[in-house]
TORLUMNU-557395 format. One line per 3 residues: number of its first residue (from 1); for each residue x negated, y negated, z of C-alpha. Coordinates in steps of 0.5 Angstrom, whole numbers, padded with zeros to 4 digits. Each point is the difference from the previous one (the first is absolute). Layout:
N
NUM) X Y Z ~ ... $
END
This chain:
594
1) 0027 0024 -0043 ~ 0000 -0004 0007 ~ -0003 0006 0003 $
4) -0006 -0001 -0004 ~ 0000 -0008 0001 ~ 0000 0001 0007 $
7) -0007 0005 0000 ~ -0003 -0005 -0005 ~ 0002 -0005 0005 $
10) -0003 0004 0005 ~ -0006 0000 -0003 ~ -0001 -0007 -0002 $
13) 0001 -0002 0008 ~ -0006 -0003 0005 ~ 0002 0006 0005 $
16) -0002 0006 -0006 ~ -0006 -0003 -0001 ~ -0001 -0001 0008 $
19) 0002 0006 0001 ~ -0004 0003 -0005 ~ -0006 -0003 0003 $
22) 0001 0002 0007 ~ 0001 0008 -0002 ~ -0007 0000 -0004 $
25) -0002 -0003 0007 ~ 0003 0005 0004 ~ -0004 0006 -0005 $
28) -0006 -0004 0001 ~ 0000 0000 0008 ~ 0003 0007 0000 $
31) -0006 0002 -0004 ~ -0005 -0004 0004 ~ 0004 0003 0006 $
34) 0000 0007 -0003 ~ -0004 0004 0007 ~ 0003 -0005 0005 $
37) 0007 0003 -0001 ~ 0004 -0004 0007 ~ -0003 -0006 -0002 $
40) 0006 0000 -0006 ~ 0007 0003 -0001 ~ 0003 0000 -0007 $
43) 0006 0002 -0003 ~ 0001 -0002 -0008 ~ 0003 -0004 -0001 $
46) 0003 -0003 0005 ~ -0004 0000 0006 ~ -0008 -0002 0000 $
49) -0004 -0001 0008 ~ -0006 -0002 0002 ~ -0002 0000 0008 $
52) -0007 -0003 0002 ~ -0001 -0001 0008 ~ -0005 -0005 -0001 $
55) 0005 -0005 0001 ~ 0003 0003 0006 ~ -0005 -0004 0006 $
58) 0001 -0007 -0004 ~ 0007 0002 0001 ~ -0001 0002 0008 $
61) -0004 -0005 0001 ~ 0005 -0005 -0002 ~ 0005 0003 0003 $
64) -0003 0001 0007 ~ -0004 -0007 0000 ~ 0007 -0003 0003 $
67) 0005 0005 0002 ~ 0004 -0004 0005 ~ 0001 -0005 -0006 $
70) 0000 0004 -0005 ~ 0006 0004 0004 ~ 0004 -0006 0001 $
73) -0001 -0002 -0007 ~ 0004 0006 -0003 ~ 0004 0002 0005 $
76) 0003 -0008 -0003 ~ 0000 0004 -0006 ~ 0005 0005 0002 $
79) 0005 -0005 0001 ~ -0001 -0004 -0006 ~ -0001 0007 -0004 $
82) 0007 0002 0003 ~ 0003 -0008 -0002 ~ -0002 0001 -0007 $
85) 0002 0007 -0001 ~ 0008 -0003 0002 ~ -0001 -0005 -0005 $
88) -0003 0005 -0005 ~ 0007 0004 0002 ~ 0004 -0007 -0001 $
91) -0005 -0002 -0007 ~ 0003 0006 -0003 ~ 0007 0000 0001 $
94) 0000 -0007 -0002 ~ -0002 0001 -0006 ~ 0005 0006 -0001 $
97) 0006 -0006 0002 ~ -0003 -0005 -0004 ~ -0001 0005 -0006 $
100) 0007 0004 0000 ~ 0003 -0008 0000 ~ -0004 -0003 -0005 $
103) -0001 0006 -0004 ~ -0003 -0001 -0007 ~ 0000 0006 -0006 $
106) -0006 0004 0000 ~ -0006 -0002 -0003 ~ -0003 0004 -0005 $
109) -0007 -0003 0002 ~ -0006 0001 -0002 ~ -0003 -0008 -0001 $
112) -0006 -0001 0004 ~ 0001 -0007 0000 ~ 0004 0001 0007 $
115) 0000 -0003 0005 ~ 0001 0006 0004 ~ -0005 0003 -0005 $
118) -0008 0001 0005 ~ -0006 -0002 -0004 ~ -0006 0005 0001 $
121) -0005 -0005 0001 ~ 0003 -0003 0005 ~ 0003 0005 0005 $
124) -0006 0005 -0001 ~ -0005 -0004 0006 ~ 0007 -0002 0004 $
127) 0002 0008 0000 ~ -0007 0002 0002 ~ -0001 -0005 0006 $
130) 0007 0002 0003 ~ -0001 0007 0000 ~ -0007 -0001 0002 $
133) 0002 -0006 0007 ~ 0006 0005 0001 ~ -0004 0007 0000 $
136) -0006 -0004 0005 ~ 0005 -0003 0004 ~ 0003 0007 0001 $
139) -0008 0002 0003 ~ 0000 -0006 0004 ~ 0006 0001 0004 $
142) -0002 0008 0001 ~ -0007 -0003 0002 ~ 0002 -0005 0005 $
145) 0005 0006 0003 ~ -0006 0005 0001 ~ 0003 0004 -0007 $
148) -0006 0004 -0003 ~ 0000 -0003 -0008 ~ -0001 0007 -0004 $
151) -0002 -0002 -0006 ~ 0001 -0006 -0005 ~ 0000 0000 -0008 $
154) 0003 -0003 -0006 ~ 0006 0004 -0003 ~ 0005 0000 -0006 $
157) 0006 0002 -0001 ~ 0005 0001 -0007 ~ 0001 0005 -0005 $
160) -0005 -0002 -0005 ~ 0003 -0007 -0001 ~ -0003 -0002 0008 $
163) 0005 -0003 0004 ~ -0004 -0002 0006 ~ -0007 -0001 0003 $
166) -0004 -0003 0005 ~ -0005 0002 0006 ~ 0004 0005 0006 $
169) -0002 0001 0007 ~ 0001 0007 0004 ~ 0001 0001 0006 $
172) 0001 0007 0005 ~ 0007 0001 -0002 ~ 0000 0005 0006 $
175) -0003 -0004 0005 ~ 0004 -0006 -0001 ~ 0007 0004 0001 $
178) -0002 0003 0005 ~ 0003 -0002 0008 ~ -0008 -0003 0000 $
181) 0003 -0007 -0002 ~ 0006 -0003 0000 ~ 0005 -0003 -0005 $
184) -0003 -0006 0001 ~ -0006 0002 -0003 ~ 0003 0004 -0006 $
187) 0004 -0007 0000 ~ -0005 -0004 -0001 ~ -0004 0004 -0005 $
190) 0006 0001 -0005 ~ 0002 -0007 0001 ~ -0008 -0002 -0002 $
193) 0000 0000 -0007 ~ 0007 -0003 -0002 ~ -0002 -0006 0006 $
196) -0006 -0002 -0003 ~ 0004 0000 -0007 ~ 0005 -0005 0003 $
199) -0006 -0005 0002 ~ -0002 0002 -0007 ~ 0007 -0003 -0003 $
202) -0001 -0006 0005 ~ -0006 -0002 -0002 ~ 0001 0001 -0008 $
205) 0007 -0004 0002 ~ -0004 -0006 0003 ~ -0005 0000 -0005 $
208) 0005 -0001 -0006 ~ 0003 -0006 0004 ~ -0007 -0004 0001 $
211) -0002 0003 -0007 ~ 0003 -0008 -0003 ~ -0004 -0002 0005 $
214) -0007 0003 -0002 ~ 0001 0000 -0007 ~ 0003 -0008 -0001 $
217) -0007 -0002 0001 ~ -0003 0002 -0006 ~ 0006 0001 -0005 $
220) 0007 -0004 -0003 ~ 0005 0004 -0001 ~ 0003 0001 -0008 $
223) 0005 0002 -0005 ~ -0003 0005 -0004 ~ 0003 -0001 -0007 $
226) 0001 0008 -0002 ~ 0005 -0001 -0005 ~ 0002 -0005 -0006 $
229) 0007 0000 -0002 ~ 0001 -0002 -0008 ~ 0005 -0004 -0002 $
232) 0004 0006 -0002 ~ 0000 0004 0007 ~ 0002 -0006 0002 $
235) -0006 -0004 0001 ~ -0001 -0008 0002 ~ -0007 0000 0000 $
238) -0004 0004 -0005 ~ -0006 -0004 -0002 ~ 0000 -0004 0006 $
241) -0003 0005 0005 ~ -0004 0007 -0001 ~ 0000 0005 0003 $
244) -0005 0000 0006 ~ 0001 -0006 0002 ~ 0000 -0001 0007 $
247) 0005 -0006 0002 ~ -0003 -0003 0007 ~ 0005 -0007 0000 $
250) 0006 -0002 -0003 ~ 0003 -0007 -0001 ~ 0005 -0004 -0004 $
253) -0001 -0004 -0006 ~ -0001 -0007 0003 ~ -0001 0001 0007 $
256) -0007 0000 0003 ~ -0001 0005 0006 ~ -0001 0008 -0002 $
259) 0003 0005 0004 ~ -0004 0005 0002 ~ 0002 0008 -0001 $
262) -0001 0003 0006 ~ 0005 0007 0003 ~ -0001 0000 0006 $
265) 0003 -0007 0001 ~ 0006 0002 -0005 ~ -0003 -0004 -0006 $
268) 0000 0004 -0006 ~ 0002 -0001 -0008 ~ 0007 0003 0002 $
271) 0001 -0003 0006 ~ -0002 -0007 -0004 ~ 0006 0002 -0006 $
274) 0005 0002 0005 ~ 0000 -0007 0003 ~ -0003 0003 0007 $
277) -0006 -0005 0000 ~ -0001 -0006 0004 ~ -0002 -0006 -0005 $
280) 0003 0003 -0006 ~ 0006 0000 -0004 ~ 0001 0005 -0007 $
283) 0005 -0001 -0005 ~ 0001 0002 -0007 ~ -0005 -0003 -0005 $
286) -0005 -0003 0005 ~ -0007 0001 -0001 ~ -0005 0001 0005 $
289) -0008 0000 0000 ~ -0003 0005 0003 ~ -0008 0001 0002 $
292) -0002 0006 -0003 ~ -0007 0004 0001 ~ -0001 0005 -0005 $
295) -0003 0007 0003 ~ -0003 0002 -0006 ~ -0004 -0006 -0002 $
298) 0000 -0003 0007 ~ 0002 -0006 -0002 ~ 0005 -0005 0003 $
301) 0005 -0004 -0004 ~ 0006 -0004 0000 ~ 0006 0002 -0004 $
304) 0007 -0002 -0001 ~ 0007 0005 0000 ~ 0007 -0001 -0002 $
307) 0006 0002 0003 ~ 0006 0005 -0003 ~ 0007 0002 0003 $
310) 0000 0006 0003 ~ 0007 0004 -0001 ~ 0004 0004 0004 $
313) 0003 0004 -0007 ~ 0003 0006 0006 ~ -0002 0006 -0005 $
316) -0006 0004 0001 ~ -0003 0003 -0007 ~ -0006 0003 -0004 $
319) -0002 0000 -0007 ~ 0002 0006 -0004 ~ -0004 -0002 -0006 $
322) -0001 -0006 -0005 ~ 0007 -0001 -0001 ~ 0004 0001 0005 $
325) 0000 0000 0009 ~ 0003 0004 0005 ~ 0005 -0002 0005 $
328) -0001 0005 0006 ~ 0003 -0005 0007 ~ 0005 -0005 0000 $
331) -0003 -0004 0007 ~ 0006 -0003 0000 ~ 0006 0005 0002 $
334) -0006 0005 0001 ~ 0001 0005 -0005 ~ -0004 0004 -0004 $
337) 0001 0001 -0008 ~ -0002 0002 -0006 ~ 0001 -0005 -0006 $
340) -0004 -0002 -0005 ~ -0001 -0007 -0004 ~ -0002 -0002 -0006 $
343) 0002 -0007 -0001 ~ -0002 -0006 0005 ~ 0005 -0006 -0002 $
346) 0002 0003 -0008 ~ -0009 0001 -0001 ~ -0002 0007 0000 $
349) -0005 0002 0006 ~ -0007 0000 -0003 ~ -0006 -0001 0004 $
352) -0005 0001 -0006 ~ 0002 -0006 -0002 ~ 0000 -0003 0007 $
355) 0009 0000 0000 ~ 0001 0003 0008 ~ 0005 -0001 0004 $
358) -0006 -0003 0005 ~ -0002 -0005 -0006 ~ 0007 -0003 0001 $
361) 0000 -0001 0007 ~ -0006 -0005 0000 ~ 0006 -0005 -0003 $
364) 0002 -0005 0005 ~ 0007 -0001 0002 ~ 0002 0006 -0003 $
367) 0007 0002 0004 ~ 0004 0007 -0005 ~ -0005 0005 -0005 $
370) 0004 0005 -0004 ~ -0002 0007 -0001 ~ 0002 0005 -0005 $
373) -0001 0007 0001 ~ -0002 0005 -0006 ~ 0008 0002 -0001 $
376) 0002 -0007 -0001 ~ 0002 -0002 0008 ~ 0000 -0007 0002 $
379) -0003 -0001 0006 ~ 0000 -0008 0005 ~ -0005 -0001 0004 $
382) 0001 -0006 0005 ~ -0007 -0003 0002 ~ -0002 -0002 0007 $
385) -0005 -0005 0000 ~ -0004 0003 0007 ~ -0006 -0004 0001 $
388) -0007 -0001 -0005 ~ -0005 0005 -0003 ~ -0007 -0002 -0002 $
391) -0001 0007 -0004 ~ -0005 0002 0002 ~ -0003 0006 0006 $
394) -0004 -0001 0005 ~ -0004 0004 0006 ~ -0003 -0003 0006 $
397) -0007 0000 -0001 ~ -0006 -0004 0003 ~ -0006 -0006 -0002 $
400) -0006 -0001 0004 ~ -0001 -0006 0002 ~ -0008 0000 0002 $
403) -0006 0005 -0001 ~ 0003 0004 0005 ~ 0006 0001 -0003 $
406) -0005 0001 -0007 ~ -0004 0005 0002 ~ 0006 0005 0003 $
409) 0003 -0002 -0006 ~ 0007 -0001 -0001 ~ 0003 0007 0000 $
412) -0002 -0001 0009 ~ 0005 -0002 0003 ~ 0005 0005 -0005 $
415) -0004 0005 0002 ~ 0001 -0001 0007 ~ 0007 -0001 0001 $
418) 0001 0006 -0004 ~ -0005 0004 0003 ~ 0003 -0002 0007 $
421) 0008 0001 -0002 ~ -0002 0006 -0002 ~ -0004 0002 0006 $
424) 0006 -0002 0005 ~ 0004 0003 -0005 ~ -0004 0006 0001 $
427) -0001 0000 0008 ~ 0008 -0001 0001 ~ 0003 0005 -0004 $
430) -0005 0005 0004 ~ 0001 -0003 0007 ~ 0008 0002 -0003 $
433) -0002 0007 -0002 ~ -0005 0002 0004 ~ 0005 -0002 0007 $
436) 0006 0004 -0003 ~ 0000 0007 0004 ~ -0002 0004 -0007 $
439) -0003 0006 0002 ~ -0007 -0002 -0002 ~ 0000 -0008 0004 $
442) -0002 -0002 0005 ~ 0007 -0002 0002 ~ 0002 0007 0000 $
445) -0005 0001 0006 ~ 0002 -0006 0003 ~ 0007 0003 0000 $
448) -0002 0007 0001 ~ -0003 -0002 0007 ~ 0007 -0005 0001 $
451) 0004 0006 -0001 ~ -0004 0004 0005 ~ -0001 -0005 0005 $
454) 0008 -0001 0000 ~ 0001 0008 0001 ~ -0006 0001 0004 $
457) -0003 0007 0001 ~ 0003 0007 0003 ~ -0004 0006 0000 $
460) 0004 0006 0002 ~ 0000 0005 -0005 ~ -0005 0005 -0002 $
463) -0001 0001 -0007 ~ -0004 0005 -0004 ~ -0004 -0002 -0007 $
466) -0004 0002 -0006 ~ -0005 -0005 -0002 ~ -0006 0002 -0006 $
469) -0007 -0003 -0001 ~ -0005 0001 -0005 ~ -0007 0001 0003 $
472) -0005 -0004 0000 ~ -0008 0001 0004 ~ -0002 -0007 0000 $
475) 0007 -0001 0005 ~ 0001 0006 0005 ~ 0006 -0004 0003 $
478) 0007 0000 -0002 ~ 0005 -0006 0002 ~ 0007 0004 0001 $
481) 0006 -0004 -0003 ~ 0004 0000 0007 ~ -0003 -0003 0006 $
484) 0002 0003 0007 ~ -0002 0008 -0002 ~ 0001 0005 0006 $
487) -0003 0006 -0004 ~ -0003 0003 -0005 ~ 0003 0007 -0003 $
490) -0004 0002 -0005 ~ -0006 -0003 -0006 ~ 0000 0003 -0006 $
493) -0005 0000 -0005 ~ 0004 0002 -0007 ~ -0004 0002 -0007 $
496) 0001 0002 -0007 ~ -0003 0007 -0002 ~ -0003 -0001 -0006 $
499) 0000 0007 -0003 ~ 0007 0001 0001 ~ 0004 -0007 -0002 $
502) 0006 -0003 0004 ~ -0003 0004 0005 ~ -0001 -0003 0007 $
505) -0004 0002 0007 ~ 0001 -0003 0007 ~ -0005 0000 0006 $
508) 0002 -0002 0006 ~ -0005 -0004 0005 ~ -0001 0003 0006 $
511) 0000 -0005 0007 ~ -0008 -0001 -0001 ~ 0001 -0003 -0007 $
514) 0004 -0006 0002 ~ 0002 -0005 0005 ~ 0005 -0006 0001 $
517) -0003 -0006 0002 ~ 0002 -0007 0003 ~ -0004 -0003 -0007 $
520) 0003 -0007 0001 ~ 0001 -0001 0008 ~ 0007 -0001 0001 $
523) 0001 0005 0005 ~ 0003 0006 -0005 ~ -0003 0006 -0003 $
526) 0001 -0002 -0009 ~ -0007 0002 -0003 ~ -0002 0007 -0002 $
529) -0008 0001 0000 ~ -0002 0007 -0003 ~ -0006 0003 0003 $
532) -0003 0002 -0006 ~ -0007 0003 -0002 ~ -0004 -0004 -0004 $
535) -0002 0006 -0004 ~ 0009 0003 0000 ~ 0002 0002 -0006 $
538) 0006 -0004 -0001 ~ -0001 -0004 -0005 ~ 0001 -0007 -0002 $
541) 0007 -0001 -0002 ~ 0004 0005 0003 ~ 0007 0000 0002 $
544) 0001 0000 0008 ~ 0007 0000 0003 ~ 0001 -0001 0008 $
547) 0005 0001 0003 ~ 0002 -0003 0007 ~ 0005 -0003 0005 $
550) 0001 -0007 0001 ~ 0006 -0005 0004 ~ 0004 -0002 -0005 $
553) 0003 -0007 0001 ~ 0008 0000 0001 ~ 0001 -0006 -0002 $
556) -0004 0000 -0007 ~ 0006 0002 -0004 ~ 0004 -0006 0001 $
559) -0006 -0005 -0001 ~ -0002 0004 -0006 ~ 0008 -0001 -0002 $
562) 0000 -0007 0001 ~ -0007 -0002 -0002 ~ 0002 0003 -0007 $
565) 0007 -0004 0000 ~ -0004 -0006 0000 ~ -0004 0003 -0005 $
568) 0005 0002 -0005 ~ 0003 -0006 0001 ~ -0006 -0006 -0001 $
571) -0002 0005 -0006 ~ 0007 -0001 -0003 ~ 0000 -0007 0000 $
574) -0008 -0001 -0003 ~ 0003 0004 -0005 ~ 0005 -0004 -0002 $
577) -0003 -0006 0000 ~ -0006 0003 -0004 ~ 0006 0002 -0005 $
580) 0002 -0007 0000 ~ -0006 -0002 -0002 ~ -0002 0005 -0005 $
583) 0007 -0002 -0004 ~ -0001 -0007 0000 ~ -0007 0000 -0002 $
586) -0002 0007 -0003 ~ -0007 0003 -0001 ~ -0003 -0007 0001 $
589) 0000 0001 0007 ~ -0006 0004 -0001 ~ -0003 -0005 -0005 $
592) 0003 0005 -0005 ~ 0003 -0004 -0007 ~ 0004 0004 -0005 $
END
């Protein structure tokens, strides 16, 4: 059942066990942390918190040592973040146009030899950098405009299966959107992260540029032999090379210079078959000599190969067993079929004794084969004759040249390359999500603070409004949601009776046991302090509710209105491309196969 393999799947996979790992982790930290109760927040399974202020001063003091630079710096950033975020919006419909026009059938998915599909070794430390010099860059900015940095910490977020993790910084929501500061600074702060992200990509993207530069020193490129074709799957070569050997120069047979592979300059084994090499002319039937070094016994040698016809026979086929293959797509008029052939030229299909339709097309000078289904229907093939095929595969790989390149090993400049396309690819697609205007983003701030600047503020209305807290000693004071409070009607303290259930008591404060405050310095009334004895009754946890007066802002309705559009509309277009990719390359792209 799929349902079963895609558990087991699930099971099997990187992100399971780092999964696994990081929730024992948390338990043990949960544990530690058992009489310390602010210093973590856990709601299994899908999110774990930790906060520390040990790293508060670092942050401030980074922050503050520069101010005036600093300020300029991200204030560059709001201009880039909101340049990225248009690009974002035009990336995804691209890739809604680009699908629509070229679309493909579903895969079932599933292979983890995708391009697409992440490799955990190698997007693990991309993914803790980015979130981390993304969080960090969020307490700088607040710093360097005197917003105090509350707490910072790790968090985690998934269910079960974790989805996200990385360090945080958290400011005093309150203050930063109070009139206290200005859209500017709230600005700066929410652009922060993405920015430093953008330079992250930039510099990821120079390194794999100058990469070349870096590894030529000490390595060759090659063609690692990864694959030997036999004769019967259509084969030149079997005998001549082996598997792991790594091809560094190709010339032919009586010519005396070599030519070196080497991608970045165009010059590969296919670029060299397909006559799109300076120096080099293949035809069917040359031999070439190759040099050759071995990766397993770390030896070099010279080797010859021959040249075979590659055909173009305009059918597309599989095996059904020994005696028979399958056609399923005819190229040339581009349909699909379903017809099965058992004969190739009157000679019945048997690839236990080497007869294969591949076999047959390693003779040269071949024009017509005839094709006999299992009901007896003749078919003709017309082959075309394309180019040559040296019947083997190759993947690009590296040979050290020195002892540098000897001590890295030869696997160095693979791991690199592969490590740095992954952290750019890791590093873009956040910069993408994370401008969107999503509800969660730093773009949805961004936007939020657009939308409000465009509308501005109004306040005219008076409004009444109820809000609840649950009653903590150690915090005497309580940040109200709305800012501009005109009065307060009444504060309620709301208990259960244990001796009769469901059975609930008020007790209303009187004026002496409360206070609006100015908490945050802007000018406005927003914090309720209570005046409570140490030795009060009122125990931990319980209910209060506080009703007051406040100015209502006009205005808030239509900026909730047209905030929430832009929302649902970059919402549906995220969706969208997700279900693209998700039909194309299914559970692989969680690095899942089934």
């Amino acid at each position: 059942m799929i349902s079963l393999e895609i558990l087991k799947a699930f099971i099997l996979s990187p992100w399971f066990f780092a999964s696994l790992f990081f929730w024992i982790f948390v338990c043990v930290l949960v544990i530690i942390l058992r009489n310390r109760k602010k210093s973590y927040y856990l709601f299994f399974p899908l999110i774990a918190l930790f906060r520390t202020k040990r790293l508060n001063k670092y942050i401030q003091k980074l922050g503050r040592k520069a101010p005036r630079f600093w300020r300029i710096f991200w204030t560059i950033g709001i201009f880039l973040s909101f340049a990225f975020m248009i690009f974002s919006f035009w990336i995804l419909f691209s890739n809604i146009f680009t699908y629509i026009i070229n679309f493909t059938e579903p895969s079932t998915g599933g292979d983890l030899s995708s391009g697409l599909n992440m490799e955990f070794a190698y997007w693990i430390l991309p993914l803790i950098f980015l979130y981390t010099t993304h969080e960090l860059s969020h307490g700088i900015a607040a710093s360097a405009d005197n917003v105090d940095v509350k707490s910072t910490g790790i968090i985690g977020l998934g269910f079960l299966f974790l989805i996200g993790f990385g360090a945080f910084v958290e400011v005093d929501e309150k203050d930063l959107y109070s009139s206290k500061y200005s859209k500017n600074t709230r600005l700066r702060i929410s652009a922060a992260g993405a920015h430093i992200n953008i330079i992250t990509v930039g510099m990821i993207f120079l390194f794999i540029t100058i990469s070349p530069l870096l590894i030529s020193p000490s390595y060759a490129q090659t063609s690692r032999v990864t694959k030997v074709l036999t004769f019967e799957e259509g084969g030149f070569n079997y005998g001549n090379i082996t598997v792991n050997d790594n091809i560094y120069g190709i010339k032919k047979n009586g010519t005396s210079d070599y030519i070196n592979i080497d991608k970045y300059k165009g010059i590969t084994i296919n670029s060299i078959l397909s006559n799109k090499t300076t120096g080099i002319n293949c035809s069917v039937g040359d031999i070439l000599n190759i040099k050759v070094y071995n990766s397993k016994t770390h030896t070099h040698s010279e080797k010859n190969v021959t040249l075979g016809p590659r055909y173009n026979i305009g059918i597309e086929f599989n095996y059904v067993n020994d005696t028979a293959i399958k056609i399923f797509h005819n190229t040339t008029s581009n349909q699909y079929v379903d017809i099965t052939i058992t004969e190739i030229d009157g000679i019945n299909i048997n690839r236990s004794a080497g007869i294969t339709l591949e076999k047959r097309l390693t003779e040269i000078n071949l024009e017509t084969i005839n094709l006999t289904t299992n009901n007896g229907i003749n078919y003709s093939l017309n082959i075309k004759l394309e180019g040559v095929y040296i019947g083997f595969q190759s993947l690009g790989s590296y040979m050290y040249k020195n002892g540098i390149g000897k001590f890295l090993t030869n696997l160095f400049p693979e791991i690199i390359t592969k490590q740095l396309s992954w952290f750019f690819i890791l590093a873009f697609g956040l910069v993408i999500f994370n401008l969107l205007p999503l509800f969660i983003t730093d773009g949805d701030r961004m936007v939020k603070e657009l939308v409000s600047w465009r509308f501005g503020q109004d306040y005219k209305e008076k409004k009444d409004k109820k809000e609840r807290f649950y009653f903590k000693k150690e915090n005497k004071e309580i940040d109200l949601s709305e800012y501009r409070i005109e009065k307060l009607n009444s504060i309620k303290i709301i208990s259960e009776e244990k001796i009769i259930p469901n059975l609930k008591t008020e007790i209303i404060l009187g004026d002496t046991n409360y206070e609006l405050v100015d908490r945050i310095g802007d000018g406005f009334k927003s914090t309720v302090k209570l005046n409570i004895k140490e030795d009060s009754q009122l125990k931990e946890g319980a209910l209060i509710e506080i009703d007051y007066e406040y100015l209502y802002d006009i205005k808030k309705r239509k900026k909730s209105m047209v905030l929430n559009t832009i929302r649902i509309f970059a919402l549906f277009i995220f969706i969208i491309n997700f279900g693209f990719l998700f039909s194309q390359f299914g559970f692989s792209l969680f690095g899942i196969s089934i």
